[in-house]
RODO-2510 file (C-alpha; in nm, 4 decimals, decimal comma):
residues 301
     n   res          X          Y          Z
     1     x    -1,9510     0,6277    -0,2510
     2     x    -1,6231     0,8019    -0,2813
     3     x    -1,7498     1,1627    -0,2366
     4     x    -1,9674     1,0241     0,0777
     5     x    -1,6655     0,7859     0,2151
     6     x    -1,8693     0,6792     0,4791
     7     x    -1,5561     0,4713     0,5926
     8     x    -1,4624     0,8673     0,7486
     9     x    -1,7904     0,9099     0,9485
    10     x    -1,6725     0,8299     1,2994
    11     x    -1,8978     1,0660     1,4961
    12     x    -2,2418     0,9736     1,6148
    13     x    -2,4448     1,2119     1,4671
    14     x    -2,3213     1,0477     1,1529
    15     x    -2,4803     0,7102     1,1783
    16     x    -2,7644     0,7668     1,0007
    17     x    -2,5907     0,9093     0,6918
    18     x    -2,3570     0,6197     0,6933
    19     x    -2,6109     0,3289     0,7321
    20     x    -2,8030     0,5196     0,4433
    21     x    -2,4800     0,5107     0,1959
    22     x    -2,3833     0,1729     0,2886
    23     x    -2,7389     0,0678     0,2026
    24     x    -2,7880     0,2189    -0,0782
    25     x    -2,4451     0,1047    -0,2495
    26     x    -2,5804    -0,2171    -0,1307
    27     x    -2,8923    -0,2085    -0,3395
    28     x    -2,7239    -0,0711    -0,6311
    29     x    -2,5123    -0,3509    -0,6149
    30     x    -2,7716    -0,6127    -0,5658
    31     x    -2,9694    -0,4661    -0,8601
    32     x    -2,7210    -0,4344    -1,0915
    33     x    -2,6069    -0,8112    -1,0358
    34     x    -2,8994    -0,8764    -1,1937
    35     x    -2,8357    -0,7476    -1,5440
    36     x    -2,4772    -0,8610    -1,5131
    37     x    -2,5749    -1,2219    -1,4712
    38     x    -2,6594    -1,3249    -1,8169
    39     x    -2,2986    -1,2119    -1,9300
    40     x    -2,0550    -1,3901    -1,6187
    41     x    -2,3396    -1,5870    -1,4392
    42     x    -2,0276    -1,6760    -1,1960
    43     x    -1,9612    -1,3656    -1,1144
    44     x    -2,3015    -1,2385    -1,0281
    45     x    -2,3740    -1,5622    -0,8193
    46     x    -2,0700    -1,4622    -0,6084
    47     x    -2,2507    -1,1258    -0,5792
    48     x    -2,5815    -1,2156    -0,4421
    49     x    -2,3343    -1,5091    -0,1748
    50     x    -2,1571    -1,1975    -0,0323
    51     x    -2,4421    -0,9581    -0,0091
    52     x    -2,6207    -1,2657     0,1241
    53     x    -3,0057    -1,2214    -0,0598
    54     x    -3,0700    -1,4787    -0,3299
    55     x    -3,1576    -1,2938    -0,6813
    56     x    -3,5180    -1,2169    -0,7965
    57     x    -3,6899    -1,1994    -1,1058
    58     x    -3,5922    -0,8322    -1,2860
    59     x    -3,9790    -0,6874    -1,2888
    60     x    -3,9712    -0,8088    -0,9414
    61     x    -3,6889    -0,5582    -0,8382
    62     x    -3,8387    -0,2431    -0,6230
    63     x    -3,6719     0,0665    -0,7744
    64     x    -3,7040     0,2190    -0,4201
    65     x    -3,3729     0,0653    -0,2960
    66     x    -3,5784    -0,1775    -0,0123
    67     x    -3,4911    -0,5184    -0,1908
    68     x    -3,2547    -0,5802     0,0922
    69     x    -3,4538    -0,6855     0,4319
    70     x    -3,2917    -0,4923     0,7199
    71     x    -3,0842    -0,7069     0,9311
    72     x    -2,9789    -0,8804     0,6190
    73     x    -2,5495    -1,0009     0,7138
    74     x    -2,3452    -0,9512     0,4478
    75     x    -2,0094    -1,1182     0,3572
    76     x    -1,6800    -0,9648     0,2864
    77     x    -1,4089    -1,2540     0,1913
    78     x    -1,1859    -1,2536    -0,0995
    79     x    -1,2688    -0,9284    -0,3759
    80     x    -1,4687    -1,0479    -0,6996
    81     x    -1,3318    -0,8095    -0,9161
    82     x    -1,0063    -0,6419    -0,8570
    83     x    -0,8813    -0,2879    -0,9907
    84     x    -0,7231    -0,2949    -1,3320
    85     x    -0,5652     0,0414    -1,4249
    86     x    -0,5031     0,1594    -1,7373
    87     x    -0,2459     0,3826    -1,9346
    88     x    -0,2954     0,5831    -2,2356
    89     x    -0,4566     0,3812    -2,5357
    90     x    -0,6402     0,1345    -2,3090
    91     x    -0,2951    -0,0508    -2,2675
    92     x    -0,3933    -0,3135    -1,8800
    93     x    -0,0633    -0,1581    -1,6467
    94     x     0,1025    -0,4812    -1,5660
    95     x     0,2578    -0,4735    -1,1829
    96     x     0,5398    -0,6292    -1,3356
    97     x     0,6330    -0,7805    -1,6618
    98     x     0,6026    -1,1592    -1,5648
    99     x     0,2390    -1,1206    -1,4654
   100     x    -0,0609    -1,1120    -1,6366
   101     x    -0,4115    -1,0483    -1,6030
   102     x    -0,6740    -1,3741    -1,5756
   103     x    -1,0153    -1,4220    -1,6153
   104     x    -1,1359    -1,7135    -1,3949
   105     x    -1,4242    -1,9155    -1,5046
   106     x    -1,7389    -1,7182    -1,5384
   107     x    -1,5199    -1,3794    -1,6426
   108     x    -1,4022    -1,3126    -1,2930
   109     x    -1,1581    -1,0660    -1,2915
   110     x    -0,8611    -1,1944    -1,1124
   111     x    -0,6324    -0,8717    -1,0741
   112     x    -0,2624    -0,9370    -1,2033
   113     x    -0,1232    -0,7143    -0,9325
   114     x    -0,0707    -0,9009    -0,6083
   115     x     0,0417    -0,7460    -0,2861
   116     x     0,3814    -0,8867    -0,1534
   117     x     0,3842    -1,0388     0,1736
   118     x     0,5857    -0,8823     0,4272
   119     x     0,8919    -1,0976     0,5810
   120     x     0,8284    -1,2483     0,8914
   121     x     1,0683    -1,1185     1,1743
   122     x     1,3003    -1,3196     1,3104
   123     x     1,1273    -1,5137     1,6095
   124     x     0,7973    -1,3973     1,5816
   125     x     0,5278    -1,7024     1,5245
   126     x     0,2727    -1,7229     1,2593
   127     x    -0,0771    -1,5472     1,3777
   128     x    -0,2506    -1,8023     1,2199
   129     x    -0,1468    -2,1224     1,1727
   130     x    -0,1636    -2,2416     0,8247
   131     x    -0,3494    -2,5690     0,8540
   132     x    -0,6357    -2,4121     0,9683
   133     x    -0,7441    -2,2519     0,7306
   134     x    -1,0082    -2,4783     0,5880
   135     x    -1,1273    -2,5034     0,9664
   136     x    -1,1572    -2,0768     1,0135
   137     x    -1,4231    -2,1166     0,6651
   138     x    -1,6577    -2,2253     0,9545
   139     x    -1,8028    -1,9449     1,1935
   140     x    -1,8443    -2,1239     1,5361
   141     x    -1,9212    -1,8942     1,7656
   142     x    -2,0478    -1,9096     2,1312
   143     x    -2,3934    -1,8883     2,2165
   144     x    -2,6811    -1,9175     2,4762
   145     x    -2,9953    -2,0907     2,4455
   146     x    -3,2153    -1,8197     2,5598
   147     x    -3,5583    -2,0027     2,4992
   148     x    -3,6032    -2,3484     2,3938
   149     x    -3,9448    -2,5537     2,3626
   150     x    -4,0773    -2,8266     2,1548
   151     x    -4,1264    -2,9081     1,7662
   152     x    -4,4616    -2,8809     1,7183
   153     x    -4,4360    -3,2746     1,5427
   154     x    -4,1192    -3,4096     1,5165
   155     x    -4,0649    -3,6010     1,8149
   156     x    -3,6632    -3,5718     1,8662
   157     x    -3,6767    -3,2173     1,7895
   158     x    -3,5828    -2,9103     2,0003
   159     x    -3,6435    -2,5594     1,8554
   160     x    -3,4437    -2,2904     2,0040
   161     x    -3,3877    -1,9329     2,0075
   162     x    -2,9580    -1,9099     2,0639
   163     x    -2,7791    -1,5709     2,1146
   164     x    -2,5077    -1,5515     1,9201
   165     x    -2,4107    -1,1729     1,9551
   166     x    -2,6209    -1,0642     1,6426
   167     x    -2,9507    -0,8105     1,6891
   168     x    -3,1622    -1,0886     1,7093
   169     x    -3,1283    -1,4360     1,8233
   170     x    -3,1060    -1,7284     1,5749
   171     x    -3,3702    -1,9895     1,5843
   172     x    -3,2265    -2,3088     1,5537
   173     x    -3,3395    -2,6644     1,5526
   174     x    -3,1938    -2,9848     1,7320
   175     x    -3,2382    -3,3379     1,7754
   176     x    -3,1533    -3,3819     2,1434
   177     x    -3,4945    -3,4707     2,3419
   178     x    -3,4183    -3,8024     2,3990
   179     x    -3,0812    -3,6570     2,6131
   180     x    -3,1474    -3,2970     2,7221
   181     x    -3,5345    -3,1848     2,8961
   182     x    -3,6048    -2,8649     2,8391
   183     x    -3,4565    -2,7594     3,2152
   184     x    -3,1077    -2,9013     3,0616
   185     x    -3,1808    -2,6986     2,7728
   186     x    -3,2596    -2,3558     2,9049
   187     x    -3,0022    -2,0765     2,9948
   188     x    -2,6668    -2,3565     2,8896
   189     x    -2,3654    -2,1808     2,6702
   190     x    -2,3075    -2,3537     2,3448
   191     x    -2,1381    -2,3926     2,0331
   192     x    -2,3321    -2,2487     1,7677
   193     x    -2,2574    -2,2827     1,3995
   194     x    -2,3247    -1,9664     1,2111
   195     x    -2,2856    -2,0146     0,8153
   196     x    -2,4913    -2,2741     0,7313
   197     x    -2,7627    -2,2129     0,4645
   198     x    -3,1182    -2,2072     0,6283
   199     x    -3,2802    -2,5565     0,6375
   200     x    -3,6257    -2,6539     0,6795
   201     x    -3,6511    -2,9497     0,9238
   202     x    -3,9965    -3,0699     0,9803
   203     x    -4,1531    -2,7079     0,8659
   204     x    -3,9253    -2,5296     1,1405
   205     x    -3,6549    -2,3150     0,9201
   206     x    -3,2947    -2,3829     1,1064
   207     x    -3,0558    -2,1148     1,0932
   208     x    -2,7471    -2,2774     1,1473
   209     x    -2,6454    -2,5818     1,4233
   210     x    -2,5409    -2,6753     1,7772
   211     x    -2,2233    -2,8473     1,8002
   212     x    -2,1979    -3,1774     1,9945
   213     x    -2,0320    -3,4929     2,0632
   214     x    -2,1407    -3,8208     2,0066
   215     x    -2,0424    -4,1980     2,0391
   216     x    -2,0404    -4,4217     1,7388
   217     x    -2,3690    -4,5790     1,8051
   218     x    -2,5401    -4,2421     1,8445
   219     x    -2,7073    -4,3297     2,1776
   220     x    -2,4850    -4,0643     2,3984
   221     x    -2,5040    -3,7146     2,2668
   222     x    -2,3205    -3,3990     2,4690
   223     x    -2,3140    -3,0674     2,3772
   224     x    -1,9364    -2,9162     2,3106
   225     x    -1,9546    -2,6593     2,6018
   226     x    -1,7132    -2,2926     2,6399
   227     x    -1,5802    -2,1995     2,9705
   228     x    -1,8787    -2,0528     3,1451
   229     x    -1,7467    -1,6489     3,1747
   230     x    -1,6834    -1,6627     2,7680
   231     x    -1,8519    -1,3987     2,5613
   232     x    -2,1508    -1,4533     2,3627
   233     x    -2,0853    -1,3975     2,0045
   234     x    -1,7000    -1,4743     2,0574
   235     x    -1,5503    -1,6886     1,7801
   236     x    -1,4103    -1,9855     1,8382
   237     x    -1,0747    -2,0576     1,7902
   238     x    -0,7918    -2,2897     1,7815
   239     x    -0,5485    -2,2927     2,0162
   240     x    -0,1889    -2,1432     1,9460
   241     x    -0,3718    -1,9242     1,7114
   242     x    -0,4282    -1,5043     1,7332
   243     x    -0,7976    -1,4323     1,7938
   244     x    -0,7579    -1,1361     1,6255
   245     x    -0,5821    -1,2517     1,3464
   246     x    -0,8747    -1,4689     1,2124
   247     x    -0,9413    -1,4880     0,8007
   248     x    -1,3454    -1,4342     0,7708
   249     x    -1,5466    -1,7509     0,7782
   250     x    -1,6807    -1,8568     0,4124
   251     x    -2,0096    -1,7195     0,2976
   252     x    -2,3612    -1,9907     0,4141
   253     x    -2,3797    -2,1236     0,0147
   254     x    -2,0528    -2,1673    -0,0423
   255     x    -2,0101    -2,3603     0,2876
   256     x    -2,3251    -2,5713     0,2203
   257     x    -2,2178    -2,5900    -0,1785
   258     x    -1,8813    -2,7023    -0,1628
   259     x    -1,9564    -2,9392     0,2095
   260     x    -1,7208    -2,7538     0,3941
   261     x    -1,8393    -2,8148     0,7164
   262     x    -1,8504    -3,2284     0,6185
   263     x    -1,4377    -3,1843     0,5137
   264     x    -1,3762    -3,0211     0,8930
   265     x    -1,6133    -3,2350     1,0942
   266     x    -1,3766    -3,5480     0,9401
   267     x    -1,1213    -3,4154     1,1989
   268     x    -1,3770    -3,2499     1,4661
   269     x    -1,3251    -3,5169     1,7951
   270     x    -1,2489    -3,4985     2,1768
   271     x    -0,9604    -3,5852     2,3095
   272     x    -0,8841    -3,8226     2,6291
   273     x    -0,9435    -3,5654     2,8221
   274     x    -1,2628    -3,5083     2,6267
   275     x    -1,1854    -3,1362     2,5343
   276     x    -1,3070    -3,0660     2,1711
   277     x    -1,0450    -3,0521     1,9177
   278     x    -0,9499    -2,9857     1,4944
   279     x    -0,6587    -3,2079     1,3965
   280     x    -0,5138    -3,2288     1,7640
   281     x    -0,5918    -2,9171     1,8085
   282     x    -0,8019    -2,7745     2,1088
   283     x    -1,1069    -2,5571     2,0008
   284     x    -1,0914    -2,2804     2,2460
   285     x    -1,2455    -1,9061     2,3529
   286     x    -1,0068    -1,6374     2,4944
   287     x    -1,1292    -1,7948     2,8051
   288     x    -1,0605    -2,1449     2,7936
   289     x    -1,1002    -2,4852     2,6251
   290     x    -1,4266    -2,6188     2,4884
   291     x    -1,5051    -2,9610     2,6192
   292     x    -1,7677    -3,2350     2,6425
   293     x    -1,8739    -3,3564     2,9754
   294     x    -1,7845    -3,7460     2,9224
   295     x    -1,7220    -3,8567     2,5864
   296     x    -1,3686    -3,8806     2,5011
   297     x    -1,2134    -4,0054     2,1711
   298     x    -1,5450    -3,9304     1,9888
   299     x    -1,6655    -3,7402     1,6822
   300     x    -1,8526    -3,3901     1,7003
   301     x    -2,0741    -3,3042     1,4772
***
């Protein structure tokens, strides 16, 4: 990887080469997990979250590096296993003397030396506020239902086809027929939620969730709409916040695992004005604010 440093092939004749070293670090990766799991099972499940394939049985393993189905979306998020460096006679180089190296649970290797933050200038505002982060481990994103037709037996259900700015679009399944025909379906912007593990509903495997609003007794469902000119794919936000400042959304099982999305939809509602918000605040694109059509002072889910 470091005599390749595919991070330095910029020009286009170069693509190939680079897709083929990312891929095959990849695999390595992925393969090697495998053997490492009976020593820090932790630390090999974190592995197979980021790199986003669940593990295999060893003799299953094809030693031809193609274990990893193309168009598989990897995670990046916090490192698994820092750098330690070492001086002569295997001594661990402390960054200073008050720190020290930790192994979290499952012997993952928490490095002792930490970066210092930089000081914040005088005047300039946070990019990120720092209550949301718990909201920015969700990846909503904007997308377009770009076919839609009916579950094959579940009565309430929609399945859908939503473009959500990846190669392909996601199929995803909803229970709106008894508000939305498939005209009201068809073509509309939505907000699509991206890191959910795959669920089967009914037989029909759901890759992830519209978002929408909803009164107590569950008889008046809206969908949570963007401003019409924003960009498929574009992440939602909240507003006050840098768009390009945003941490990296938490990897499908850990957000299904540890019920993120349950902890953030506690404080998803509309306002009075019935403009989605987190906390107060409004959910927005670079274009605009996100908003129901009617339902004000209700939940979204």
């Amino acid at each position: 990887l470091q005599d390749a440093a595919p991070w330095k092939m910029k020009e286009k004749n170069q693509e190939d080469m680079k897709r083929g070293v990312v891929r095959a670090v990849l695999e390595a990766v992925y393969i090697l997990a495998h053997y490492l799991e009976p020593y820090s099972p932790q630390g090999a499940a974190g592995i197979f979250e980021k790199i986003g394939v669940e593990k295999t049985k060893i003799c299953a393993l094809s030693p031809n590096f193609d274990n990893l189905p193309p168009g598989t979306k990897t995670y990046v998020g916090d490192v698994l296993y820092q750098a330690v460096e070492y001086q002569a006679g295997n001594d661990v180089k402390q960054a200073d003397d008050k720190s020290k190296t930790k192994t979290e649970k499952g012997g993952i290797s928490k490095a002792s030396k930490q970066p210092k933050s930089k000081p914040q200038k005088k005047g300039q505002q946070a990019q990120v506020s720092d209550d949301g982060g718990l909201f920015y481990k969700m990846d909503i994103r904007v997308g377009k239902i770009v076919k839609v037709w009916h579950h094959e037996t579940a009565e309430k259900l929609y399945c859908e086809c939503i473009d959500v700015g990846e190669d392909k679009p996601r199929e995803i399944a909803s229970g709106l027929r008894q508000f939305y025909d498939l005209e009201g379906m068809q073509g509309r912007l939505v907000l699509a939620i991206c890191n959910l593990k795959p669920a089967n509903l009914v037989g029909f495997k759901s890759h992830g969730m519209v978002l929408c609003a909803a009164n107590d007794a569950h008889d008046r469902v809206e969908f949570v709409e963007p401003p019409a000119d924003s960009k498929i794919g574009e992440r939602v936000f909240l507003e006050g916040d840098d768009q390009s400042a945003l941490p990296p959304p938490g990897a499908p099982n850990a957000v299904t695992k540890k019920k993120i999305f349950k902890n953030v939809a506690v404080d998803l509602k509309t306002n009075k004005n019935c403009e989605g918000t987190w906390q107060g605040k409004r959910l927005v694109t670079s274009k605009g604010v996100c908003k129901a059509k009617t339902l004000v002072d209700v939940h979204l889910s």
